[in-house]
N, CA, C and O atoms as a GROMACS GRO file, in nm:
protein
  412
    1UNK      N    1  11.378  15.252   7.837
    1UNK     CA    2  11.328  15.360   7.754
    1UNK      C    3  11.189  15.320   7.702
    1UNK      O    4  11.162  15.207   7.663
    2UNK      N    5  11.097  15.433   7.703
    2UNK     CA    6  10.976  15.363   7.696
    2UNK      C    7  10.964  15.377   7.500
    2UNK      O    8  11.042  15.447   7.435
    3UNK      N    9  10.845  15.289   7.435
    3UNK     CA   10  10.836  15.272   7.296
    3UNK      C   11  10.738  15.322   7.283
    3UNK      O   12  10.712  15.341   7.402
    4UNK      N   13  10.638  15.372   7.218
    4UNK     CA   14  10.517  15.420   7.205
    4UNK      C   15  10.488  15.398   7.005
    4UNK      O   16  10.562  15.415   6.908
    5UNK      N   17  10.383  15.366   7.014
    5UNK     CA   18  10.363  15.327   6.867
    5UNK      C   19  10.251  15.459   6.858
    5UNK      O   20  10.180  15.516   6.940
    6UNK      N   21  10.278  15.476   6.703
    6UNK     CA   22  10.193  15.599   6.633
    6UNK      C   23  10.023  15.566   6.643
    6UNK      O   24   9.991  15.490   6.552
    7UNK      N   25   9.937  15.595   6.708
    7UNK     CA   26   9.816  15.560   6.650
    7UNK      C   27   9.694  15.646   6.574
    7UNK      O   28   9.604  15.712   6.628
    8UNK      N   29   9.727  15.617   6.388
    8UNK     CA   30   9.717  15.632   6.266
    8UNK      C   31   9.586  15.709   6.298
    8UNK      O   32   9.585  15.824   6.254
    9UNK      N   33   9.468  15.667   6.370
    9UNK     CA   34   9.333  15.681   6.393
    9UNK      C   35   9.331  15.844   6.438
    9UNK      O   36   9.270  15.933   6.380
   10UNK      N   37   9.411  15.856   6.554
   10UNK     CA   38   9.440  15.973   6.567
   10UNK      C   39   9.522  16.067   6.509
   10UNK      O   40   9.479  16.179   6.481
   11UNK      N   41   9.627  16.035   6.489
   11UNK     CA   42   9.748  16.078   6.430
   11UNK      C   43   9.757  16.138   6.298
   11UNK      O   44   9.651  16.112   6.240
   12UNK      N   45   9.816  16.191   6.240
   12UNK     CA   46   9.879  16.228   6.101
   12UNK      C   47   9.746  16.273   6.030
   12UNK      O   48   9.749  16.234   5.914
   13UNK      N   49   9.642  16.334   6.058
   13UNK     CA   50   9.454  16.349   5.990
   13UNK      C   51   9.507  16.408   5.902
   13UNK      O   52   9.412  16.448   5.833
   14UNK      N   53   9.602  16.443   5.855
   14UNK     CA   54   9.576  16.562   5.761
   14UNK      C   55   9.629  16.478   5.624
   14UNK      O   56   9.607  16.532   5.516
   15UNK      N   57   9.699  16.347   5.626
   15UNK     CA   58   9.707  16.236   5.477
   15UNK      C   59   9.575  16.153   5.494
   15UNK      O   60   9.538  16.130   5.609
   16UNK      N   61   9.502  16.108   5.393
   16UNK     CA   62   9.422  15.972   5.400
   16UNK      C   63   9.526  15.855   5.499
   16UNK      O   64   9.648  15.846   5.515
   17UNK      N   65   9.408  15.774   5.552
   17UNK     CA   66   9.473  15.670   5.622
   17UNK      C   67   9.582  15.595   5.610
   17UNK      O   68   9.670  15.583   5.695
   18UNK      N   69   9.575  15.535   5.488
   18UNK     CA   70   9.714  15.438   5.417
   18UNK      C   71   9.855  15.499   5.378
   18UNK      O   72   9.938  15.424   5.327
   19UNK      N   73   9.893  15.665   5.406
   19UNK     CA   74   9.939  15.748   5.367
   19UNK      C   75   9.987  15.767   5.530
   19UNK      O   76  10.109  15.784   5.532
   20UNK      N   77   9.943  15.768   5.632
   20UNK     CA   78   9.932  15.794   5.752
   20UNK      C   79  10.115  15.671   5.832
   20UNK      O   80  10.198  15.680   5.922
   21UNK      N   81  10.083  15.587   5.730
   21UNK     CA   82  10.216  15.465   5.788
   21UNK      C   83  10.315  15.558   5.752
   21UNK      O   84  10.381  15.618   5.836
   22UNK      N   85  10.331  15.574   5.621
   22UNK     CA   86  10.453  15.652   5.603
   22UNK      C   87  10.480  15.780   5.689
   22UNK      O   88  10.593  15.802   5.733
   23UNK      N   89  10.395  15.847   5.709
   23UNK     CA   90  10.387  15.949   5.789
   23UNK      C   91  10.484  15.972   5.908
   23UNK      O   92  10.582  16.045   5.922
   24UNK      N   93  10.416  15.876   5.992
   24UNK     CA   94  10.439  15.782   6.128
   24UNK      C   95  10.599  15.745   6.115
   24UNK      O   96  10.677  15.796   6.195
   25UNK      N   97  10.661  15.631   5.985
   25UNK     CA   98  10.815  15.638   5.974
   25UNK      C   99  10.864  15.756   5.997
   25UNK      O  100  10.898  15.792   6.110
   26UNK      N  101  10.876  15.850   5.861
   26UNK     CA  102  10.880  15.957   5.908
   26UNK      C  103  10.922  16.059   6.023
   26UNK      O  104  11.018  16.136   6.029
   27UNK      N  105  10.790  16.029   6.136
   27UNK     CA  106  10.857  16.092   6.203
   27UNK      C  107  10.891  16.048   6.338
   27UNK      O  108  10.866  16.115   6.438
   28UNK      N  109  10.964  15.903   6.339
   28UNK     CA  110  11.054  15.816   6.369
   28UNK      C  111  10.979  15.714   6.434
   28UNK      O  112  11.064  15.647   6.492
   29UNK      N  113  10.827  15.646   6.464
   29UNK     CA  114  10.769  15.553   6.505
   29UNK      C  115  10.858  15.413   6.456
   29UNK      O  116  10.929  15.412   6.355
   30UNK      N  117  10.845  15.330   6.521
   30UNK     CA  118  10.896  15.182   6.451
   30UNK      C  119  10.754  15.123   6.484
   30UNK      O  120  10.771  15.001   6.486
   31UNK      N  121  10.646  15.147   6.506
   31UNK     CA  122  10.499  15.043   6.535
   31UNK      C  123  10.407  15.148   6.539
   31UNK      O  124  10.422  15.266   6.572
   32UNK      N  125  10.286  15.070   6.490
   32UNK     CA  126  10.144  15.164   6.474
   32UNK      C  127  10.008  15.095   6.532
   32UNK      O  128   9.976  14.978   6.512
   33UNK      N  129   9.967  15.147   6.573
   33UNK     CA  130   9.806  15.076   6.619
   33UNK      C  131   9.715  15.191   6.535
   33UNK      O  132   9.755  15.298   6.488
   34UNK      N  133   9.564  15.130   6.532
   34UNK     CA  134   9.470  15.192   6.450
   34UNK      C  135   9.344  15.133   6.506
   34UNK      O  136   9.356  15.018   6.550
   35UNK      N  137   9.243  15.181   6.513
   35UNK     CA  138   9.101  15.105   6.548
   35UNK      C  139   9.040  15.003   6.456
   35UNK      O  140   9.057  14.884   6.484
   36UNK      N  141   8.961  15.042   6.336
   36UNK     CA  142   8.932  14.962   6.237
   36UNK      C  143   8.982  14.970   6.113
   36UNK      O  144   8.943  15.058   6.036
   37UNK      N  145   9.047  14.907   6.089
   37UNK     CA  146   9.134  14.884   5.959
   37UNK      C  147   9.049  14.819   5.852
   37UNK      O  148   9.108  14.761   5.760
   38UNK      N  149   8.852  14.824   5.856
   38UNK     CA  150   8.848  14.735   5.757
   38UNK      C  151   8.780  14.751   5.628
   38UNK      O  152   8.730  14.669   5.551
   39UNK      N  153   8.792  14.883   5.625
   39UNK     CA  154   8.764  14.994   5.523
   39UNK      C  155   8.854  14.955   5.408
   39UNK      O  156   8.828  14.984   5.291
   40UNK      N  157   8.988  14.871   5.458
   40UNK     CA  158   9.099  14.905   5.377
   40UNK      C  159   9.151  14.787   5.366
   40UNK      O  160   9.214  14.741   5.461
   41UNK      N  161   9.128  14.687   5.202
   41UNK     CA  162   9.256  14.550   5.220
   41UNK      C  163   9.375  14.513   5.301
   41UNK      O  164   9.484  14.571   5.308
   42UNK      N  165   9.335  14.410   5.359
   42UNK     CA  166   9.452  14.395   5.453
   42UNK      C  167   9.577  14.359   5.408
   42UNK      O  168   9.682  14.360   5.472
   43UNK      N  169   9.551  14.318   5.255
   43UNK     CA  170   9.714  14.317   5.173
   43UNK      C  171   9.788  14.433   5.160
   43UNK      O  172   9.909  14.437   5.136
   44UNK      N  173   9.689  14.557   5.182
   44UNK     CA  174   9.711  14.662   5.122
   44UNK      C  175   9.799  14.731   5.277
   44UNK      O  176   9.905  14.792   5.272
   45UNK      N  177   9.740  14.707   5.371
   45UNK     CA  178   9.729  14.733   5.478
   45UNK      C  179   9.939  14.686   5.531
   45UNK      O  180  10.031  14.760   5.566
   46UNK      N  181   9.935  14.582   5.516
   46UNK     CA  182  10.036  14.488   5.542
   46UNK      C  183  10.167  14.546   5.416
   46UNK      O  184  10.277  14.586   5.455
   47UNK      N  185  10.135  14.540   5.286
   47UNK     CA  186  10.233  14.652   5.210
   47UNK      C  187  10.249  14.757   5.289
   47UNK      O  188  10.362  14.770   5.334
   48UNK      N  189  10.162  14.844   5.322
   48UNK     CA  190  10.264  14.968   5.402
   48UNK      C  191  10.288  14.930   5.533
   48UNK      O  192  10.336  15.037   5.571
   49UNK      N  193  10.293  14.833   5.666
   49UNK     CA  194  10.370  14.804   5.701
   49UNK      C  195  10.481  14.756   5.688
   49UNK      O  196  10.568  14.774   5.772
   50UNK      N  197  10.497  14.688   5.583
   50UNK     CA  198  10.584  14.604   5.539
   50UNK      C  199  10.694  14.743   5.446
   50UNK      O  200  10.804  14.769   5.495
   51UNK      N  201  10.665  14.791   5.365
   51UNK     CA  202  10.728  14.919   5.285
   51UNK      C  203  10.760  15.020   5.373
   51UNK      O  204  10.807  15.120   5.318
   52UNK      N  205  10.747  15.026   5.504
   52UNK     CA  206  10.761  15.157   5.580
   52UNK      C  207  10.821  15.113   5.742
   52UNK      O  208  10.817  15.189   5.839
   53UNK      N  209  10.877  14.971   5.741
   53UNK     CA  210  10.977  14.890   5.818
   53UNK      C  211  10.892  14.940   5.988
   53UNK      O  212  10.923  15.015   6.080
   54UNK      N  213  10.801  14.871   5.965
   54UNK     CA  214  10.662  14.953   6.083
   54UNK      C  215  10.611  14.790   6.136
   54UNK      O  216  10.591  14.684   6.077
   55UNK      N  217  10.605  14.828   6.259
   55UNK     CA  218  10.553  14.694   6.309
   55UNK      C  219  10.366  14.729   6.352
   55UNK      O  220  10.317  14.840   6.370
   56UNK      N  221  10.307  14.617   6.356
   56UNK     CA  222  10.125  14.639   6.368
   56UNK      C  223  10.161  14.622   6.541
   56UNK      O  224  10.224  14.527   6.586
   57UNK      N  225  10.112  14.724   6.615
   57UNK     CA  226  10.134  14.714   6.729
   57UNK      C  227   9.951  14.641   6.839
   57UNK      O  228   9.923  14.586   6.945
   58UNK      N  229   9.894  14.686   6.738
   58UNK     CA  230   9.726  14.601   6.759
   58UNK      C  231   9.617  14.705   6.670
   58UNK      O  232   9.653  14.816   6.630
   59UNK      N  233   9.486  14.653   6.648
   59UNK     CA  234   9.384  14.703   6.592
   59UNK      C  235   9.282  14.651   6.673
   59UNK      O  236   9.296  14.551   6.743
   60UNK      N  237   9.172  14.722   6.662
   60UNK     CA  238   9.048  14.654   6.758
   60UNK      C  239   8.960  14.594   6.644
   60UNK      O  240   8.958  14.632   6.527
   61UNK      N  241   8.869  14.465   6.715
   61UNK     CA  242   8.824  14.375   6.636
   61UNK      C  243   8.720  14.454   6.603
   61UNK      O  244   8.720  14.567   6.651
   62UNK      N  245   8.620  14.419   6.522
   62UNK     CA  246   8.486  14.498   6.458
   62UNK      C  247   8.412  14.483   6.593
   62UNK      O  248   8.418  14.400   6.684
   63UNK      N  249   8.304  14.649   6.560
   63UNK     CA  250   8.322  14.677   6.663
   63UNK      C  251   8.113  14.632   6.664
   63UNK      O  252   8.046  14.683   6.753
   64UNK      N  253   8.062  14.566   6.589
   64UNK     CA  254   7.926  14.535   6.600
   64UNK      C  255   7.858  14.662   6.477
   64UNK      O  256   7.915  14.697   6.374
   65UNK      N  257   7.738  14.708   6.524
   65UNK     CA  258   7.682  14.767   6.405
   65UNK      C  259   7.729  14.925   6.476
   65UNK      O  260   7.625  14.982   6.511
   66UNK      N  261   7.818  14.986   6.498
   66UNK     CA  262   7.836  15.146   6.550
   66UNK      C  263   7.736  15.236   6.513
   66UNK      O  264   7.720  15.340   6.577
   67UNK      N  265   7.684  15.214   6.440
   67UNK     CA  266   7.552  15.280   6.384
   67UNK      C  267   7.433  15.326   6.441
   67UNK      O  268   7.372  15.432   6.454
   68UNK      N  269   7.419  15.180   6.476
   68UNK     CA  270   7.306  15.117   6.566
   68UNK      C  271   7.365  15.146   6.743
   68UNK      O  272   7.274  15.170   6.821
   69UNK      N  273   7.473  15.145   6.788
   69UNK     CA  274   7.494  15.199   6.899
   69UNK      C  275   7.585  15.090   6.938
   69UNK      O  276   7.662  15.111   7.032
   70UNK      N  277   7.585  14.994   6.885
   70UNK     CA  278   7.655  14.870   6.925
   70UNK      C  279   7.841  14.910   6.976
   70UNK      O  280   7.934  14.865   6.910
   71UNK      N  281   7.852  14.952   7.036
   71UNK     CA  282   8.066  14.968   7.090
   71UNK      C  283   8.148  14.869   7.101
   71UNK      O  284   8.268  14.866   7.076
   72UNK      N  285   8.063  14.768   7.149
   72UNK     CA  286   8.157  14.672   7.177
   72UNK      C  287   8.100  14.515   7.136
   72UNK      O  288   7.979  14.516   7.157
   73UNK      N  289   8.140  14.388   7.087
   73UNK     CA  290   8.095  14.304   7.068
   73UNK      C  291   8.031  14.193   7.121
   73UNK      O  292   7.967  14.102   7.067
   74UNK      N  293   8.081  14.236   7.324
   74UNK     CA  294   8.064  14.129   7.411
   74UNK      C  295   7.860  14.125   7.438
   74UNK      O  296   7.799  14.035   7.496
   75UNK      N  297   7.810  14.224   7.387
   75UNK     CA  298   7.689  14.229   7.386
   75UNK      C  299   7.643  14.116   7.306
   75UNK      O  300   7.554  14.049   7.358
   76UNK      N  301   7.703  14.068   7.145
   76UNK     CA  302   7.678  13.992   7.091
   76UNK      C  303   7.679  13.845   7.141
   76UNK      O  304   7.763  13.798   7.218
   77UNK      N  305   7.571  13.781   7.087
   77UNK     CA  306   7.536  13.632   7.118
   77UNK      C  307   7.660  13.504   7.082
   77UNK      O  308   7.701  13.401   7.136
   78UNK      N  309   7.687  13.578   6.967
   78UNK     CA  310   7.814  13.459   6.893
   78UNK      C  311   7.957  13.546   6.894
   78UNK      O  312   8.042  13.523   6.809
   79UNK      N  313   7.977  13.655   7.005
   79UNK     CA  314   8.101  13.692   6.961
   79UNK      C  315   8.231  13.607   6.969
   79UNK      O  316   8.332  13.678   6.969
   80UNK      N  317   8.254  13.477   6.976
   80UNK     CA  318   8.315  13.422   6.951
   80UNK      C  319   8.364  13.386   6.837
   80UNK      O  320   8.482  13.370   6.806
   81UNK      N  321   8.255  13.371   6.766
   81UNK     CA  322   8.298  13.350   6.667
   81UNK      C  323   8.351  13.457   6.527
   81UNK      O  324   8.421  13.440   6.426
   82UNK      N  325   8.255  13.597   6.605
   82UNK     CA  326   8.287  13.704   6.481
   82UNK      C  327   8.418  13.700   6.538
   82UNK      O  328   8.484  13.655   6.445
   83UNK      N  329   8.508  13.721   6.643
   83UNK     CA  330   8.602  13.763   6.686
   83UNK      C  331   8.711  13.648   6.650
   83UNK      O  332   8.828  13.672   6.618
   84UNK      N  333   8.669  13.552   6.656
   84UNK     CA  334   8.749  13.446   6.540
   84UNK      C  335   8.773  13.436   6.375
   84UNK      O  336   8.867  13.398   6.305
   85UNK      N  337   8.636  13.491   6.348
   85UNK     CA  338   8.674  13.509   6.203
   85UNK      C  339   8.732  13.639   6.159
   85UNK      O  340   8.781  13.659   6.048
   86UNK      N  341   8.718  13.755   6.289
   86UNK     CA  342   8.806  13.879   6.209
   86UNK      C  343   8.927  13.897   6.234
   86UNK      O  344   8.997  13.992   6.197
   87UNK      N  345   8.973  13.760   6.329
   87UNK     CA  346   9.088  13.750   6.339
   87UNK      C  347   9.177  13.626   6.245
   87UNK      O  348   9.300  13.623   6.242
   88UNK      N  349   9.125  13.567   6.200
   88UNK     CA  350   9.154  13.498   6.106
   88UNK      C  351   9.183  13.547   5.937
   88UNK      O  352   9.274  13.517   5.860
   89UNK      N  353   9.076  13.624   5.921
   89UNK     CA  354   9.044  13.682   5.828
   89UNK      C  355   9.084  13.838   5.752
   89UNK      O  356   9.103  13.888   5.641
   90UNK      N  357   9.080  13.876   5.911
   90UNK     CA  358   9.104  14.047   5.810
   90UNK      C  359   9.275  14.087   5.896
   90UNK      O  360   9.333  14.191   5.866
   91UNK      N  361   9.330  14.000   5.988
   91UNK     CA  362   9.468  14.034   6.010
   91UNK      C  363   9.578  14.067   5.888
   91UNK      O  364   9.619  13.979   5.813
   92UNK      N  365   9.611  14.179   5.882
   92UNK     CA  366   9.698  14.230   5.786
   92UNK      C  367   9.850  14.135   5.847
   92UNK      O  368   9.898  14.066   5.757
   93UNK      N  369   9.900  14.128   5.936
   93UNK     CA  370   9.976  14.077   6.018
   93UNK      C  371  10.007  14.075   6.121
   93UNK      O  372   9.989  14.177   6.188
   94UNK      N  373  10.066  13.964   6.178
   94UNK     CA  374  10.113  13.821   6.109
   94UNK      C  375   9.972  13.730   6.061
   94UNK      O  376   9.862  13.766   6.104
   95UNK      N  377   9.979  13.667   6.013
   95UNK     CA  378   9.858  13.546   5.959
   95UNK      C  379   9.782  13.470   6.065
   95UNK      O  380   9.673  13.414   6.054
   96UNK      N  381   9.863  13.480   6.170
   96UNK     CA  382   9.799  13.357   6.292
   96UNK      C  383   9.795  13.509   6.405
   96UNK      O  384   9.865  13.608   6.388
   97UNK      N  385   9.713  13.494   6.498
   97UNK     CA  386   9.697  13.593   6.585
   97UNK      C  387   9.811  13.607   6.686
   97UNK      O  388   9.821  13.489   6.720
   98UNK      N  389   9.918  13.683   6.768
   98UNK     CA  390  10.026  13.675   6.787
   98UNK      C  391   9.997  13.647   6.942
   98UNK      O  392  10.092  13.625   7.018
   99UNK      N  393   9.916  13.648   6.970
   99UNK     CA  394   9.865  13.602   7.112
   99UNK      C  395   9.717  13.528   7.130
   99UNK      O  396   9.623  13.527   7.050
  100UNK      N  397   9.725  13.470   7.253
  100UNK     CA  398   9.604  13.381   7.285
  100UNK      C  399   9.504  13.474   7.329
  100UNK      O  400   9.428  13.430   7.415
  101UNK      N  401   9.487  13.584   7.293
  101UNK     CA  402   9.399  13.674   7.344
  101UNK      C  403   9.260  13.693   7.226
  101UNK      O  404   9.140  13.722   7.238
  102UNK      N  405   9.361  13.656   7.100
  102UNK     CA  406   9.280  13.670   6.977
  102UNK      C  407   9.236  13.551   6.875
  102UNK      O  408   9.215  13.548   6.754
  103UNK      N  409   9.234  13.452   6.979
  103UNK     CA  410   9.205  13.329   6.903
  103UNK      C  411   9.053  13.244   6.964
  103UNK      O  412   9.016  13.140   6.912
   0.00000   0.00000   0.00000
């Protein structure tokens, strides 16, 4: 049976974002993905997974200056290391990256 997780980014527009997990329980998701989560404390972030029995199914790392045109980070000189520290740093959960993809 296939699983499909809610993704918040698209999904549920009509609550603010952090409002969007509950949503998603609701209307029966067990996992959520989202693009950039970093608008929003990742303690804060991790309470409503955690309060709404929701697993983090992935988020994409920062995505460079989007502003400026930047999409993706592999353009960057040191993305190693931003991509280490926003994975260290702004993971709501788990604390350690859950695969070798993000370390």
């Amino acid at each position: 049976m296939p699983r499909f997780a809610a993704n918040l980014t698209m999904m549920f527009n009509e609550v603010p974002f952090l409002d969007r997990f509950e949503a998603a329980a609701k209307a029966g998701f067990t996992s959520v993905e989202f693009l950039f989560p970093y608008d929003h404390p990742a303690e804060e972030i991790g309470r409503r997974l955690r309060d709404n029995d929701l697993t983090q199914a992935l988020f994409n790392l920062p995505p460079g200056n989007w502003e400026a045109g930047e999409k993706v980070l592999r353009r960057c000189p040191n993305v190693l290391t931003i991509s280490r520290r926003a994975c260290t740093r702004r993971c709501p959960m788990p604390r350690r990256p859950a695969s070798s993809a993000c370390i």
